[in-house]
Residue, then its C-alpha position, 0 to 999 in steps of 0.5 A: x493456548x501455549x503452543x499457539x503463543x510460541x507459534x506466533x513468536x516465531x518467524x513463521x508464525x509472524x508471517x501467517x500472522x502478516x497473511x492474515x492481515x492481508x486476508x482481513x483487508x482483502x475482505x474488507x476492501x471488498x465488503x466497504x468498495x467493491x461490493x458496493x463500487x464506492x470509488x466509481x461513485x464520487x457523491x457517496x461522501x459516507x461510503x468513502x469514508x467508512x472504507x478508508x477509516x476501516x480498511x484502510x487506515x485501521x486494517x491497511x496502515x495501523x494494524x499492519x504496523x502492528x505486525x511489522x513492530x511485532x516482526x522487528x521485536x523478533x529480530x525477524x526484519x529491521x527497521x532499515x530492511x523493512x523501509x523505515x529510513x532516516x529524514x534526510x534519506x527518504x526526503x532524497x528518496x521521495x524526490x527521486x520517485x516523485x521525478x521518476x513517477x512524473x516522468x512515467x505518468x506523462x508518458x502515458x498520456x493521461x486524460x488529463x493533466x489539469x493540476x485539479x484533477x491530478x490534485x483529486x485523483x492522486x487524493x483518492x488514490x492515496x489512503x489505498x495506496x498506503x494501505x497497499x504498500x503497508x500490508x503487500x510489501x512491508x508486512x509480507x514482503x519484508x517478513x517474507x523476506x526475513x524468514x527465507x533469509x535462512x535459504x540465501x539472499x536471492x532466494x529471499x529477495x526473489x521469493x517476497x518480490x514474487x509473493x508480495x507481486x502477486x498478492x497486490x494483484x489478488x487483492x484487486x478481486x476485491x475492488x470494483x471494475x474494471x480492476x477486479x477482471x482477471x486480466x487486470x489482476x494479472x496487469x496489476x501483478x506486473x506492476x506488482x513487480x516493478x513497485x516491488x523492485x523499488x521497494x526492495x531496491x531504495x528500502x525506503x516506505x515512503x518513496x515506494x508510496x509516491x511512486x506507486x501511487x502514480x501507477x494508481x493515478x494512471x490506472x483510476x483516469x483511465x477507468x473515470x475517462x472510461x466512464x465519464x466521470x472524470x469531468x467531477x475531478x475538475x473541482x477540489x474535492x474537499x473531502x477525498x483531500x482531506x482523507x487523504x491528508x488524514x490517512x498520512x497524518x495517521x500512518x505517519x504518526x504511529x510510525x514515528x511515535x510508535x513503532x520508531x519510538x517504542x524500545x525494541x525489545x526481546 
């Protein structure tokens, strides 16, 4: 028992611990979404709230910054490293990515541009997309990062881009079609790539979040264009908004009462 104690107090422990985090979303994802194809049954109200409280928001977001406050307490990351940025800072970052994400998704020439259906794809897109940048690159990025520190700063840098990339692109095993095909995996671990770029570029979660989640509004329109059911978007979903909004509200706060708050110690 004690030996599994100091295995987790050091800096490769903290990173199996942060893989198996990813390991237990990864399962849950599957088991509350793609098992079931919650996200391409816009009616199941029930559904989409049980897979975004659990593997989203408890798994995803919550238990996640557990694991991130436990790597800072080591001195294994910092706040800064892992994202965690002034006010000021990340209000200009998120500008910044907002403008960027915007320019990006009308090149793409998306399905839509109505305010409504933008408003309730970005909405369902959100709480997943919190919960992807929180375990892919805050927690196994980041940690990946501080504990190939020792090898060099490109070889870091270049190994928890890679790791994180690849990861995001796995885990869509676990969702519903068309994500969970291997081509799309293998798509999805490109994009992978450029969010990692920004992240470990800009240092800053919440910017990382915005932009991203644009990838995800372009990606879920596509697949709703394909099926036919982006027509149900074009009225508020009162319900998907507001998870959304409860999903932010709850990450937002553990962050800042939390793992901001809470004295570091050794």
């Amino acid at each position: 028992m004690r030996m599994k104690s100091d295995f987790l107090e050091r800096p490769q422990g903290i990173l199996c611990l942060a893989l198996v985090i990813y390991g237990i979303w990864v399962i849950a994802t599957f088991l509350l979404e793609g098992r079931t194809l919650t996200l391409l049954r816009p009616e199941a109200v029930t559904d989409r709230v049980l897979y975004t409280l659990v593997a989203n928001i408890l798994i995803g977001a919550l238990l996640a910054l557990l694991v991130v406050r436990r790597a800072i307490t080591r001195k294994i990351i910092s706040f800064k490293s892992a994202g965690f940025q002034s006010l000021k800072r990340t209000l200009t970052a998120v500008v910044i990515a907002c403008i960027l994400g915007a320019i990006i998704l009308v090149l793409q020439q998306p399905s839509s541009l109505d305010p409504v259906v933008l408003l309730n794809v970005s909405a369902q897109v959100f709480p997943v997309t919190i919960a992807e940048i929180a375990v892919c690159w805050i927690v196994v990025g980041s940690i990946t990062e501080g504990v190939l520190s020792t090898k060099g700063k490109v070889a870091a840098l270049a190994g928890s881009i890679l790791l994180s990339s690849i990861l995001f692109g796995v885990y869509h095993f676990a969702h519903s079609p068309p994500f969970n095909q291997p081509t799309m995996v293998a798509f999805l671990s490109i994009i992978g790539l450029g969010t990692g770029l920004v992240y470990f570029i800009g240092r800053d979660l919440y910017a990382t979040m915005v932009f991203h989640n644009f990838f995800g509004v372009i990606g879920v329109m596509q697949s709703l264009s394909a099926s036919g059911l982006l027509r149900v978007y074009s009225q508020p979903l009162f319900p998907v908004i507001g998870m959304a909004t409860i999903s932010f509200v709850i990450f937002a706060g553990f962050d800042l009462l939390y793992v901001r708050k809470k004295p570091v110690t050794s």
